[in-house]
C-alpha positions, 0 to 999 in steps of 0.5 A: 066494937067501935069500928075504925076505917083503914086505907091500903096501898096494894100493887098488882100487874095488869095480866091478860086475866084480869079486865081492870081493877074495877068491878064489871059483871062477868069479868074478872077484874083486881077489885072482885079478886081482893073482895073475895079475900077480904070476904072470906078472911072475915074482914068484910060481911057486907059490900055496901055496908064496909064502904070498900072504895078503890082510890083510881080506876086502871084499864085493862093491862095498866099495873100499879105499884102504890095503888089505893082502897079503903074499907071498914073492916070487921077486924084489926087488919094482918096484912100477910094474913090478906096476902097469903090467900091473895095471887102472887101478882097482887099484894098489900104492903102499907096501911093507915088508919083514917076517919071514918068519912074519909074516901080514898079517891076524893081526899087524894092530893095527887095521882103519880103515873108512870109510863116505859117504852118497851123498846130500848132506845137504842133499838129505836134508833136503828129504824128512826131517827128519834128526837128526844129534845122535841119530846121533852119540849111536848112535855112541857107544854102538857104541864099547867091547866089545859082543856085535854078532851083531845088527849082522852077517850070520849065519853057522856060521863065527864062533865069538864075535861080540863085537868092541872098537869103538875108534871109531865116529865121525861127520862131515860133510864137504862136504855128505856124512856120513861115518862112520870105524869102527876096530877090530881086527877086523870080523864080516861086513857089520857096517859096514853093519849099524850105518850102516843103524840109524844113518841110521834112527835120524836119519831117525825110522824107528826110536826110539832104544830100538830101536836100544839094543835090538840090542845085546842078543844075546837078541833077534834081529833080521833087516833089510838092511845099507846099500849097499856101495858107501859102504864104503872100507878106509881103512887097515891099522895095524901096529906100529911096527915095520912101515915102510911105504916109499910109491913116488912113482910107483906113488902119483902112479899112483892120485893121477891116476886118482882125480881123473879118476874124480872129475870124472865126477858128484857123490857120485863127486867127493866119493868120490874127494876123501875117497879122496885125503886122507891124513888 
């Protein structure tokens, strides 16, 4: 049997029990929970040899929505045949077939973040006065190549920290703020980083000059990134020549658990609302 390789596009929510989506020894993480389905579903045999690679790494707490891996299966992939013995809060629900040398996280084009505030705008301005013109004003300053070393975690593995920024957006969308960043590549809690300088900004806790001044790589700064539960991975763009065929079942799957996850409190509606729109 010739063997082909397959991409899919998974969401999953970034709950307390789950320590990233990649591997660690002794933690629990999205990328062993699917691995061990796929293994006992007879898809995989052998790690290594199935070339299971996921397409973004996310933290602890960040969820997706069009998350992406690749493997070589042992089989035609069934997607519900996957998701029936995945949990609730994990689902695959589209797939393509690709080459055999193609990898999830090199052929992608551009990486599509999203981030909501949990606090409703109108509660926010109660306590602060919240300046949404000089927010979007830092957003697009963010856009276009920069050095962002001080809009990341400092780490020995990078070896450039200049990253191209196709947008940097802000929106309000019942009463949330929500910010889209797209990039083909992201450096480690960057996202985080700029929403954290971003939302100061609007409160008044930092002028815009200081803001300015963290892109200037000659000066370090050290601060605490925004909470990671805000952060969704929208989407994974490939070339057009990736057709992405989306399973009607596997999707009506995650469709019907992020409406039930949504009636549980407020911010979560509005989480899960965004989540389900395809736009």
């Amino acid at each position: 049997m010739v063997r082909s390789r397959y991409i899919f596009k998974i969401y999953y929510i970034g709950s307390e029990k789950y320590y990233g989506s990649q591997r660690q020894d002794g933690y629990f993480t999205i990328e062993e929970c699917i691995l061990k389905i796929l293994i006992e579903k007879g898809y995989i045999r052998n790690i290594k040899d199935s070339g299971f690679e996921f397409a973004s790494r996310t933290d602890r707490f960040v969820s997706a929505r069009g998350a992406c891996f690749s493997f070589i299966p042992e089989k035609k992939p069934i997607l519900m045949e996957i998701n029936s013995s995945l949990p609730e809060d994990i689902g695959i629900w589209a797939f393509s077939k690709v080459p055999i040398d193609f990898s999830s996280r090199f052929n992608a084009i551009l990486r599509h973040y999203k981030y909501i505030i949990a606090t409703p705008l109108t509660t926010l301005q109660k306590q602060f006065s919240v300046n949404l013109d000089l927010m979007e004003r830092a957003c697009k300053e963010l856009i276009g190549h920069h050095d962002f070393i001080n809009f990341s975690k400092r780490g020995k593995e990078e070896l450039s920290t200049e990253r191209t920024m196709e947008c940097v957006k802000l929106s309000l969308i019942k009463d949330f703020i929500i910010f889209d960043f797209k990039s083909k590549g992201f450096l480690r809690q960057q996202i985080r980083r700029m929403v954290k300088k971003i939302i100061e900004l609007g409160l008044g806790e930092i002028h815009f000059e200081d803001f300015m001044e963290l892109l200037d790589n000659s000066k370090f700064h050290s601060y605490q990134p925004a909470e990671p539960k805000g952060v969704i991975l929208w989407d994974i763009i490939y070339d057009d020549k990736i057709e992405f065929f989306i399973d009607p079942t596997s999707k009506n799957r995650m469709d019907k658990y992020f409406i039930k996850q949504g009636l549980l409190n407020n911010f979560k509606k509005q989480f899960f609302e965004i989540i389900l729109d395809d736009t």
